[in-house]
matplotlib code that plots the C-alpha trace (Angstrom):
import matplotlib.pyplot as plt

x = [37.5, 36.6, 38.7, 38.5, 40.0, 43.2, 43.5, 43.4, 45.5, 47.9, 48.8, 47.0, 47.4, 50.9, 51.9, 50.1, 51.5, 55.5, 54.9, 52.6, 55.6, 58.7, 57.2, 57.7, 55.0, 54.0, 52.4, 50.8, 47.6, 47.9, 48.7, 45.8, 43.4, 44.9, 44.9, 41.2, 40.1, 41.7, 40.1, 36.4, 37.0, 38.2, 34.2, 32.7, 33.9, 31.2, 30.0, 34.0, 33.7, 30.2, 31.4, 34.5, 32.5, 30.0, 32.5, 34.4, 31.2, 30.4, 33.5, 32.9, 29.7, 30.5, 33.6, 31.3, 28.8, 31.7, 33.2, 29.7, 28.7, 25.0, 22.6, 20.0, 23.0, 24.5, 21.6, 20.5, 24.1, 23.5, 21.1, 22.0, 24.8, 22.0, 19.6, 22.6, 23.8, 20.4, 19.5, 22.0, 20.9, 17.6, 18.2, 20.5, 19.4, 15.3, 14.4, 13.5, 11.7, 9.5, 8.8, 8.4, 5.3, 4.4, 3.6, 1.9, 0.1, -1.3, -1.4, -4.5, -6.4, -5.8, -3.0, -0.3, 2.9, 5.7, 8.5, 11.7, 15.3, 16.8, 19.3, 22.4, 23.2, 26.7, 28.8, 28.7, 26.4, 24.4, 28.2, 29.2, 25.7, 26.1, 29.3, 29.0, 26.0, 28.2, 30.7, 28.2, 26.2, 29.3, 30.6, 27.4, 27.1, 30.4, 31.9, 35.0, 35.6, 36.2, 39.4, 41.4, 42.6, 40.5, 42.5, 42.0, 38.0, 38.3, 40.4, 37.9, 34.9, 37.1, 39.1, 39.4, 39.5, 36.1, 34.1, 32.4, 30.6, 31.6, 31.8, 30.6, 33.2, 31.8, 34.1, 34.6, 36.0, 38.8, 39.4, 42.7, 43.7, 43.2, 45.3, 48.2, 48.8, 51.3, 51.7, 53.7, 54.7, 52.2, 49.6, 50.5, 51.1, 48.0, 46.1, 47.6, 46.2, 42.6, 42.9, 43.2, 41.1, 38.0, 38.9, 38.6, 35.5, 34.8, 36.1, 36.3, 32.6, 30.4, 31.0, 30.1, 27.6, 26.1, 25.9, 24.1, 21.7, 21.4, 20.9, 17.9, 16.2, 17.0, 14.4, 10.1, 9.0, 6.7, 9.7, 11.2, 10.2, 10.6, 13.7, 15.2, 13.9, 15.0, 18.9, 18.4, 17.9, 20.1, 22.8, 22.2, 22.2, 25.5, 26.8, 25.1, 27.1, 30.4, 30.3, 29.7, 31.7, 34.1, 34.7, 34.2, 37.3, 39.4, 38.2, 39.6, 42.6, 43.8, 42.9, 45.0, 47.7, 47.8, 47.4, 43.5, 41.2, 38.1, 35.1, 34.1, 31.3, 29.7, 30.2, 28.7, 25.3, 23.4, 24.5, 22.1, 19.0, 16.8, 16.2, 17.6, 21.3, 21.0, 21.0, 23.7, 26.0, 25.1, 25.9, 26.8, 28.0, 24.7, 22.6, 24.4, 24.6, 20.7, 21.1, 22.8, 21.5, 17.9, 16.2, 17.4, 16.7, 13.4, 13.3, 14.8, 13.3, 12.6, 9.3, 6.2, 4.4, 5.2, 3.7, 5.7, 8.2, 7.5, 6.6, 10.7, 11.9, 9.8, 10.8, 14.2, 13.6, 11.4, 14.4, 17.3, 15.2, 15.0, 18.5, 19.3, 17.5, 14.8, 12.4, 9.8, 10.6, 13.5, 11.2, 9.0, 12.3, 13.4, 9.4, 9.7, 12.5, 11.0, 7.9, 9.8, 12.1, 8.7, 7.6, 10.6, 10.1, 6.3, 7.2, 9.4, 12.5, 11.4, 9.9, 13.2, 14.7, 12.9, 13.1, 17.1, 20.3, 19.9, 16.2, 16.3, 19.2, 17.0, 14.2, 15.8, 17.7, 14.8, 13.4, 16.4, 16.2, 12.6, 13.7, 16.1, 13.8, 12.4, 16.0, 16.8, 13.9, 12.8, 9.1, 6.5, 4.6, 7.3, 8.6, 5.3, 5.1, 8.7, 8.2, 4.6, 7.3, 9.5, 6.6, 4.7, 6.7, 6.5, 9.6, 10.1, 13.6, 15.6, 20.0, 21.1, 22.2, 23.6, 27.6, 29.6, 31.7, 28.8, 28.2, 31.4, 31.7, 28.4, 29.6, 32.6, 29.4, 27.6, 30.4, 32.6, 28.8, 28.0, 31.4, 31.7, 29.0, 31.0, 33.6, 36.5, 35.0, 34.4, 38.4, 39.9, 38.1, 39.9, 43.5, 42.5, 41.0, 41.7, 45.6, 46.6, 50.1, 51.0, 54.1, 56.6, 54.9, 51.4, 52.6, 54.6, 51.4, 48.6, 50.9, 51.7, 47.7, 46.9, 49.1, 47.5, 44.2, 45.6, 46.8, 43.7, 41.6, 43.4, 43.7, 39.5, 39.0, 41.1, 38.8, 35.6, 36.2, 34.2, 32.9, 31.2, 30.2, 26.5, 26.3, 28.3, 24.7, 23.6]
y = [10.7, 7.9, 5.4, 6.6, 10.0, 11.6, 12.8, 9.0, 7.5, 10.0, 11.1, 9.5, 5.1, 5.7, 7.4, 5.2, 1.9, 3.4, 4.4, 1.0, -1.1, 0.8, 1.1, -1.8, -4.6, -3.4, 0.0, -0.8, -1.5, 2.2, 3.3, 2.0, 3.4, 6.9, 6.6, 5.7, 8.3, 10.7, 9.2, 9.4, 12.7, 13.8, 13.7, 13.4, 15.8, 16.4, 12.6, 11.6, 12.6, 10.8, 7.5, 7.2, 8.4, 5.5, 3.2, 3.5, 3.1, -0.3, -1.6, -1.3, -2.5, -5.7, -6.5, -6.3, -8.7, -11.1, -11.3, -11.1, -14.6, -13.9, -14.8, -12.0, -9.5, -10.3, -10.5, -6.5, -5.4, -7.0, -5.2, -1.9, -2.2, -3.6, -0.8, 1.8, 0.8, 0.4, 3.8, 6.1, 3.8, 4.5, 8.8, 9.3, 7.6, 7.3, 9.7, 12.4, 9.9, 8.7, 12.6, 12.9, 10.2, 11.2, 14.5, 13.3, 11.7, 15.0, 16.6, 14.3, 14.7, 18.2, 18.5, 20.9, 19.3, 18.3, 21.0, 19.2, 20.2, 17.2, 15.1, 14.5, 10.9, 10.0, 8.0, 4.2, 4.5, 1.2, -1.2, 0.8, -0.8, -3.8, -4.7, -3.6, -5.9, -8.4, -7.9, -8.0, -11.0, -13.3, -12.3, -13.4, -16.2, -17.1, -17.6, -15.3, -14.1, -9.7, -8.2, -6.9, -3.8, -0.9, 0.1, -2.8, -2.8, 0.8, -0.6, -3.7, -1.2, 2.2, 0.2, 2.3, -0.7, -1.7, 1.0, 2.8, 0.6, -2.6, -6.0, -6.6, -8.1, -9.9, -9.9, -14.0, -14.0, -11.2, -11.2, -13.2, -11.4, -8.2, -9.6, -11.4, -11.6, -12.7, -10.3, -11.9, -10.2, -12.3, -11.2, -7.4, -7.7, -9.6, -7.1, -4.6, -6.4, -6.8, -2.8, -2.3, -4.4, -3.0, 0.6, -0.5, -1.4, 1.1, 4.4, 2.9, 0.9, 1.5, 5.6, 5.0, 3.1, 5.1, 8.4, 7.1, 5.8, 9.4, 10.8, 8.6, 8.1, 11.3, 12.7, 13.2, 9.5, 10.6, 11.7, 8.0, 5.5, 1.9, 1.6, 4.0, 2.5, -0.8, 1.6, 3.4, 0.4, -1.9, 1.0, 1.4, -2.6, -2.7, 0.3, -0.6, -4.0, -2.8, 0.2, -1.8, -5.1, -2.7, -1.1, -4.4, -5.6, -2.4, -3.1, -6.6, -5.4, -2.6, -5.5, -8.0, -5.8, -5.4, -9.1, -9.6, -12.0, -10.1, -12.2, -11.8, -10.1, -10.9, -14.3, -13.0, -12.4, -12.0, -15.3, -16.8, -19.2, -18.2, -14.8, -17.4, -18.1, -14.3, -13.8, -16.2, -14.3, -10.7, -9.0, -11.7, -10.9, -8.6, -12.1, -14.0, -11.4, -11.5, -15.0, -15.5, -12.9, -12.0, -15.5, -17.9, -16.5, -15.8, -19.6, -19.6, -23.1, -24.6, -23.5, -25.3, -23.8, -23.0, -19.1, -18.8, -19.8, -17.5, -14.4, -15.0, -14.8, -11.8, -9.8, -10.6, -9.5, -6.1, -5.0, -5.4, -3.2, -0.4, -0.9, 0.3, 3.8, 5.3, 5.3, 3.5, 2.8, 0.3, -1.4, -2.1, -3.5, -6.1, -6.8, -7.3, -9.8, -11.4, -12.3, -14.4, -15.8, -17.2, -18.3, -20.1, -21.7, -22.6, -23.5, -21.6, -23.3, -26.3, -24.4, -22.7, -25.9, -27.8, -25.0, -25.1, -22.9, -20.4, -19.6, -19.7, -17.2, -14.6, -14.6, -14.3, -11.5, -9.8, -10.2, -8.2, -5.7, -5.1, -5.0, -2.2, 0.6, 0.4, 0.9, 3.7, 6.2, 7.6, 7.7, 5.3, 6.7, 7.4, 3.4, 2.2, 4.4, 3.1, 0.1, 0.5, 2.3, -1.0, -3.1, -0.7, -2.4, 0.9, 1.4, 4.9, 5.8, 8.7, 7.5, 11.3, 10.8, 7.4, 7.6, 5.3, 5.2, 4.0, 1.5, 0.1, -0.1, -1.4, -4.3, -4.7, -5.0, -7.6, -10.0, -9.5, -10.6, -13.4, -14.6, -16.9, -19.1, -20.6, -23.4, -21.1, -18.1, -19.2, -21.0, -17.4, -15.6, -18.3, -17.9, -13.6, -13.8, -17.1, -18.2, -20.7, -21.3, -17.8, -18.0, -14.9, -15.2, -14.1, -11.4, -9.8, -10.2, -9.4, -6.2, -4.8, -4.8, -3.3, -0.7, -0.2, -0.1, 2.3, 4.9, 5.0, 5.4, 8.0, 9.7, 9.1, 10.5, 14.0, 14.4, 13.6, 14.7, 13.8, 10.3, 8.8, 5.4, 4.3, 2.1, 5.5, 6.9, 3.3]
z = [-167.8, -170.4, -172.0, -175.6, -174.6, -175.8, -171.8, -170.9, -173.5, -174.2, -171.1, -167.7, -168.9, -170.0, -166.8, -164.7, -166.4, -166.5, -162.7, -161.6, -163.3, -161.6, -158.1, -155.4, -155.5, -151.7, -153.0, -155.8, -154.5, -153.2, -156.4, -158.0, -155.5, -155.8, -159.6, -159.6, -157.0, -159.7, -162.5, -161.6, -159.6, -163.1, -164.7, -161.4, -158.5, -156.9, -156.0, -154.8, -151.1, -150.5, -153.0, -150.2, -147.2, -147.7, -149.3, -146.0, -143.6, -145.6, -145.0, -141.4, -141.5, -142.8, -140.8, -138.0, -139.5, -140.3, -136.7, -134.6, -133.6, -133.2, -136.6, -135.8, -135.5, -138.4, -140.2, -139.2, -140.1, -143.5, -144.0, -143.1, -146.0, -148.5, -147.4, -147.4, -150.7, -152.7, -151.0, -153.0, -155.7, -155.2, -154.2, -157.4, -160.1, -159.5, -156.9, -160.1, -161.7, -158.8, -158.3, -162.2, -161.8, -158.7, -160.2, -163.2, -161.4, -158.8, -162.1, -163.5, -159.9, -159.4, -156.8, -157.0, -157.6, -155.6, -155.3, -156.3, -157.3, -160.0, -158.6, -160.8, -161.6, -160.9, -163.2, -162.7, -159.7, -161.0, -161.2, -157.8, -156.1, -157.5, -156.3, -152.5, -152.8, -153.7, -150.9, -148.2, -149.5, -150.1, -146.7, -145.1, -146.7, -146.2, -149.6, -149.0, -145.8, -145.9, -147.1, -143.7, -144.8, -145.8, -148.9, -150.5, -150.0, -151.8, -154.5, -155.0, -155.3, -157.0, -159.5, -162.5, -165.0, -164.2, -161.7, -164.4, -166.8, -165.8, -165.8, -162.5, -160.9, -158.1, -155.0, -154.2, -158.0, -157.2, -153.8, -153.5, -156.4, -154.4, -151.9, -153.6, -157.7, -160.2, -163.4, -165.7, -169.4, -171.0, -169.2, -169.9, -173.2, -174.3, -171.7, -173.9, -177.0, -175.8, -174.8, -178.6, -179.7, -177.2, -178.2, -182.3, -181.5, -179.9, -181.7, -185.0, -185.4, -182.7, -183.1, -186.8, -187.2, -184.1, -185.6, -188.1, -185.6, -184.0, -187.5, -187.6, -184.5, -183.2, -185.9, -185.0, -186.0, -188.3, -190.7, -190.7, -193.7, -193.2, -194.9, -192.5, -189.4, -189.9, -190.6, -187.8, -185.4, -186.7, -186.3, -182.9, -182.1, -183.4, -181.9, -178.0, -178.7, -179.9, -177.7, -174.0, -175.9, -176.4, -172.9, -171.6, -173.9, -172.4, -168.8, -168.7, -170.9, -168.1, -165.5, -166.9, -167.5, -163.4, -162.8, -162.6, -164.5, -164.8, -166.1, -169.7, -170.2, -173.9, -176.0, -179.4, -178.3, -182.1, -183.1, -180.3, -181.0, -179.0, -176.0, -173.4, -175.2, -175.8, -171.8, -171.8, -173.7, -173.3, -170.0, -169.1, -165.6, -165.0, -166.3, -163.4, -160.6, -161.1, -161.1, -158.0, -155.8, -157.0, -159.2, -156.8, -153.5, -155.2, -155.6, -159.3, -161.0, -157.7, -157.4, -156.4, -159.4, -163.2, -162.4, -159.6, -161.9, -164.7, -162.2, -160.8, -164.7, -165.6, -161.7, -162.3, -166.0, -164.6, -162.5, -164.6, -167.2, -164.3, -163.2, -166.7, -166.2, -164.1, -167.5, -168.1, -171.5, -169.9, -167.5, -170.6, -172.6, -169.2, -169.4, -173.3, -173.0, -169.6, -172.3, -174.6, -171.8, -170.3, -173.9, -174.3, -171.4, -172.2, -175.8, -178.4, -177.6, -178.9, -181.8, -182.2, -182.2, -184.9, -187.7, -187.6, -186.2, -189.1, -188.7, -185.2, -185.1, -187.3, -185.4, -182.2, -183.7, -184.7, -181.5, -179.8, -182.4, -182.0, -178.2, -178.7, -179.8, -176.0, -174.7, -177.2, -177.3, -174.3, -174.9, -174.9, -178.0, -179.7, -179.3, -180.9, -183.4, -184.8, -184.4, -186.4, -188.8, -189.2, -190.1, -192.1, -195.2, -196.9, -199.2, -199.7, -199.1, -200.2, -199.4, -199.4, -195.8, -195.7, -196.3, -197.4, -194.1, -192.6, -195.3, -195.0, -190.9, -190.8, -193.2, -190.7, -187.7, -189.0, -190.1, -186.7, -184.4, -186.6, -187.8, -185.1, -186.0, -188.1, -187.2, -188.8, -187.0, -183.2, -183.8, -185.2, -182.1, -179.5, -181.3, -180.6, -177.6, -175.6, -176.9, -174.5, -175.9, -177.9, -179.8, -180.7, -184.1, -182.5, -180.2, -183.2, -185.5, -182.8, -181.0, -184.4, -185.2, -181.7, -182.5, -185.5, -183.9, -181.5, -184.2, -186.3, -182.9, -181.8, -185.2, -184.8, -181.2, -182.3, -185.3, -183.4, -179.6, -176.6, -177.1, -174.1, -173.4, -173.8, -170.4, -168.6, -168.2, -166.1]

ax = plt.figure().add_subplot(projection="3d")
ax.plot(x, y, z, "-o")
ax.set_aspect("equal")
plt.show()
């Protein structure tokens, strides 16, 4: 089941909100779980049993780890949930493509290959691992000390809001929340006004401007002109930003609409200066998991040497490309942007920095654009080629398949990412997003607009049908 679905929003949120609001504040917990266990056994049957089995066995493991006095002991039980949890990371979403290479590889030398049957991927696998990580590693370290009941462990990691695609909500940030939480009308009602916002952008741009994308990039790249290929990818980097902006908007929506503060996820990350800001503000709970529990253990900045330094920046930068997808077309993307991380570091932030915001801003947009062709096309070859495509500054173009719907939504793209680097911009996003003190005047304004939203998506989803998330697949 996926948010922008006439099952989910016609018929499975509005039953779960009118029962989660009438039902005593002692089962709702319970509520949740069993609506979430519905909800991904809904796309993903088959994976349901084994997600609870080894949910369950987690828990365990780290109340054990918690209550043993002994360092050594907890530090083996440790990692048997780290090794448990990265191993169904590791089985579902790269065991085909270590046999794939594997196999290539006997192929060259001669060996027969490897008899394999594919392993399906389950949904949200990557956000599932990441989040038991979490719980184990703050419990060891003793940042939060592990939720008592078992229920509530399954709700932290099964939450429907968030399991799927994100943000990665790390456990010390939602754990008393978990236990004990106000919901007050405010919160649901502007929960229910980020919802609508996040579906907008999803249904009504990133669906857009992403078919165009598929219309172009899904063609031989020898059949693309360098007018197209510069359409193509700047379609797809505004539908990869609305779409996972989006969901991230509807995640924390449904959250706050059950009293939860999920983090924020993206601050407008095209209008950054340089590919470090851009880290800043994309992903951005991904960009400070790998913070917290990969760079710095690694050492982070406190390195004896500037190449340890810039090897920590471009491992951190390898993995996160290959927690996107078992490809090595998004191992070479984390490596692409792990290059100009280290390059800022050496010396293009300064450079960046001396030729002005608006400069800067383009060339570190380019750069992410250039970026996204690695994350969107699954071959190597094929990668180059476009990109040799985008610079071959060859203007043949024929417009016969460029509508003006897409025209029109991709104007919408551009000025909602870079609106808000402007003064009167960044303050109409905080009076949307961030209201401290909302008046009766904004709710009436900003709930009649959500419902607006909320027509014209679903009017969108019945003429379009199944529309699934990009980052579902990660």
């Amino acid at each position: 089941m996926v948010f922008s679905s006439i099952t989910f929003l016609l018929y499975f949120l509005p039953i779960f909100l009118l029962v989660y609001n009438l039902i005593d504040k002692r089962f709702k917990n319970y509520f949740i779980l069993l609506a979430s266990i519905v909800f991904y056994a809904w796309g993903a049957s088959d994976f349901i049993i084994i997600l609870v089995l080894s949910t369950i066995l987690d828990f365990y493991i780290v109340k054990a780890l918690y209550e043993s006095p002994k360092k050594k002991r907890k530090q083996l039980l440790l990692f048997c949930s780290i090794f448990m949890n990265v191993g169904l990371l590791a089985y579902f979403k790269y065991a085909n493509f270590f046999i794939d290479n594997v196999n290539q590889f006997l192929g060259i030398i001669n060996v027969s290959a490897i008899g394999w049957t594919n392993v399906l991927l389950p949904i949200g696998i990557s956000f599932y691992t990441f989040q038991t990580l979490s719980y184990s590693i703050d419990v060891y370290r003793g940042v939060h000390k592990p939720l008592e009941k078992l229920s509530n462990y399954l709700l932290y990691i099964m939450s429907f809001p968030q399991m799927i695609a994100g943000p990665i909500v790390r456990f010390n940030l939602i754990a008393d929340e978990i236990i004990d939480r106000k919901e007050t009308i405010d919160d649901k009602l502007q929960g229910f006004i980020r919802f609508c916002i996040g579906l907008g952008k999803k249904v009504l741009i990133a669906n857009v401007v992403g078919e165009q994308a598929d219309l172009i990039m899904n063609q031989p790249v020898e059949n693309i002109t360098f007018i197209s290929s510069w359409i193509g990818i700047l379609a797809y980097t505004f539908q990869i930003y609305f779409d996972f902006a989006g969901y991230s908007d509807m995640a924390i929506g449904l959250g706050k609409m059950m009293g939860f503060s999920f983090p924020e996820n993206f601050n407008n990350p095209y209008t950054s200066k340089s590919i470090t800001e851009f880290w800043r503000r994309w992903h951005m709970t991904l960009g400070q998991w790998m913070r917290d529990y990969l760079y710095i253990p690694l050492g982070g900045n406190r390195v004896d040497s500037k190449t340890r330094l810039y090897f920590n920046l471009w491992f951190v930068f390898l993995v996160s490309g290959l927690w996107h997808g078992a490809s090595w077309n998004f191992v070479i993307w984390g490596a692409f942007h792990g290059f100009f991380l280290i390059l800022d570091k050496i010396f293009l932030l300064q450079v960046l920095n001396k030729i002005g915001s608006f400069f800067s801003t383009i060339i570190t947009f380019i750069i992410v654009v250039v970026g996204w062709v690695f994350f969107r096309l699954e071959k190597f070859d094929d990668a180059i080629n476009y990109i040799k495509k985008m610079f071959s500054f060859n203007t043949e173009m024929t417009f016969e398949n460029i509508s003006n719907e897409f025209i029109s939504i991709a104007i919408l793209a551009f000025i909602f990412s870079f609106v808000t680097a402007s003064k009167f911009g960044k303050k109409v996003e905080t009076l949307i997003y961030y209201n401290q003190q909302p008046t009766m005047f904004w709710y009436g304004k900003m709930i009649l607009l959500s419902l607006v939203l909320l027509v014209l998506s679903i009017s969108a989803i019945t003429a379009e049908g199944f529309n699934p998330f990009i980052y579902f697949r990660f």
